[in-house]
N, C-alpha and C positions, 0 to 999 in steps of 0.2 A: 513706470515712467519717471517718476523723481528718481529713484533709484542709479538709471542708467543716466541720468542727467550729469549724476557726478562729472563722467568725461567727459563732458562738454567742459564745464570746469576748468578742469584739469589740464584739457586741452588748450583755452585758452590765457591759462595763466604760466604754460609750458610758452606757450607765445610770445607774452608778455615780458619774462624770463630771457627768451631770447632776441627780446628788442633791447632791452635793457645789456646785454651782451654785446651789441653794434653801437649803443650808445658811447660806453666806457671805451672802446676800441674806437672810436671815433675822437673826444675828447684824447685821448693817447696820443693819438698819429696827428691832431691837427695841436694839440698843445693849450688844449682850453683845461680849466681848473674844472673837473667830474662837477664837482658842489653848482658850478653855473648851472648844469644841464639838472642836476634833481632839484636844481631850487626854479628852475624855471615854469613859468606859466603863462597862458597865452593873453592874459586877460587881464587887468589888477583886480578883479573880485573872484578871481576865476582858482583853484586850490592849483599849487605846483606837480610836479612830477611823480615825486615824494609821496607824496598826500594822495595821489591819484592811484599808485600801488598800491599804499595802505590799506585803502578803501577798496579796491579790488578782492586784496585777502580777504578782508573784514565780511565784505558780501557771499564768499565763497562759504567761508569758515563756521561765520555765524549764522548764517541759512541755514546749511547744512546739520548744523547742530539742534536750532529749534526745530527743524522739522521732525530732527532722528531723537528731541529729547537727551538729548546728551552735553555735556558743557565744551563749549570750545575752549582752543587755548586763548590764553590773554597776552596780550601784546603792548606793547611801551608807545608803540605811534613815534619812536625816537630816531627813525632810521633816517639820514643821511645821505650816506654812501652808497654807492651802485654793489658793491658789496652785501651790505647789513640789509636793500632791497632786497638782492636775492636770496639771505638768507630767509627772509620773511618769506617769500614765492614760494620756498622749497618746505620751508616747513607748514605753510597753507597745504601745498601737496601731499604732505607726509599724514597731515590731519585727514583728507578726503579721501586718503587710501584706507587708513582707518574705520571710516562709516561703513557700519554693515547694513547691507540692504535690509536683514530685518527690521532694523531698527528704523526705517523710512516705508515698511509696508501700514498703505493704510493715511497718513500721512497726507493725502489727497484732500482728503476730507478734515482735517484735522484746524483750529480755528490755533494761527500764530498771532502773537504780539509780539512787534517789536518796533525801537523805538526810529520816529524821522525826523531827525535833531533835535535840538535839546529838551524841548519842552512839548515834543508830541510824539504820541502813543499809536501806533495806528493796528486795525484788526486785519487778515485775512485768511481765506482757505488757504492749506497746503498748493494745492495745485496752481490756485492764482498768487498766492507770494512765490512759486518758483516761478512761472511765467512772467506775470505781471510786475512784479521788483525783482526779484533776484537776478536772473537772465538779462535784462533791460540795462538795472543798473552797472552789472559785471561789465556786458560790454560798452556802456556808456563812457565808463572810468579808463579800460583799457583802451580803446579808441583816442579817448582822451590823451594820455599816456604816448601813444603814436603819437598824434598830431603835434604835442609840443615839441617832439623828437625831434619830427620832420621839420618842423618851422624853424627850429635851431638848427638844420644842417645835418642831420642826421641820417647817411642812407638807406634809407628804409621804405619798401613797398609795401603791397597791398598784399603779396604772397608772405613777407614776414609774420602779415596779425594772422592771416591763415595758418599760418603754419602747425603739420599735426593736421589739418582736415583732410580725409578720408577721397579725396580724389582718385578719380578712375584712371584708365590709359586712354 
């Protein structure tokens, strides 16, 4: 189950990837400065755009590494640009191609720590830190992500964050 989870993942940071694609074509054609849209946010306490990718990666990468015991890459948190975003996206994905399902067999059961900002530790199963944070929070962030999009002008549906789901005829 964790294992096949990766493309869920995947799938929605292939997504995400390609909102971030309508975004920067969007600021192009209407002549806004890219930086408004990745520094925007819906909220003042609320993280920007920016922040909301990072964190996307961050949950994919670093999940997937505690659960499979392996070290994820490390990242600067320095990105920007609708560019340096996506290169973050792509190399999240290039990491989750990476995990071998052996190394997530079993996993289920497996007791992770990791940290929920700065000054706390939290414990969980495998299964419940994929379900329960992982999953939750990926698409909490990428939602997120959407929505500021959308509120700044951005045209973007609902079949966008879909996009990549396995839909029938």
């Amino acid at each position: 189950m964790i294992a096949t989870s990766i493309s869920d993942f995947i799938r929605t940071l292939t997504a995400l990837s390609g909102l971030l694609d309508k975004a920067a074509a969007s600021a192009q054609a209407r002549k806004i400065d890219p930086l408004v849209l990745t520094s925007a946010r819906l909220a003042p306490d609320m993280f920007a755009l920016a922040r909301q990718v990072q964190i996307s990666c961050d949950v994919a990468k670093n999940g997937f590494a505690r659960l499979g015991g392996v070290d994820a890459p490390k990242f600067e948190d320095t990105e920007t640009t609708f560019a340096e975003l996506q290169a973050r996206i792509a190399k999240t994905i290039d990491f989750l191609h990476s995990v071998k399902a052996e190394s997530l067999a079993g996993s289920e059961d497996k007791v992770v720590s990791f940290p929920a900002g700065p000054e706390r530790v939290l414990k969980m199963k495998g299964d419940a830190y994929l379900k329960q944070w992982m999953l939750p929070n990926l698409y909490f962030h990428t939602v997120t992500a959407y929505n500021i999009l959308r509120h700044n002008g951005v045209d973007v549906g609902k079949m966008d964050y879909l996009k990549g789901a396995d839909l029938l005829p």
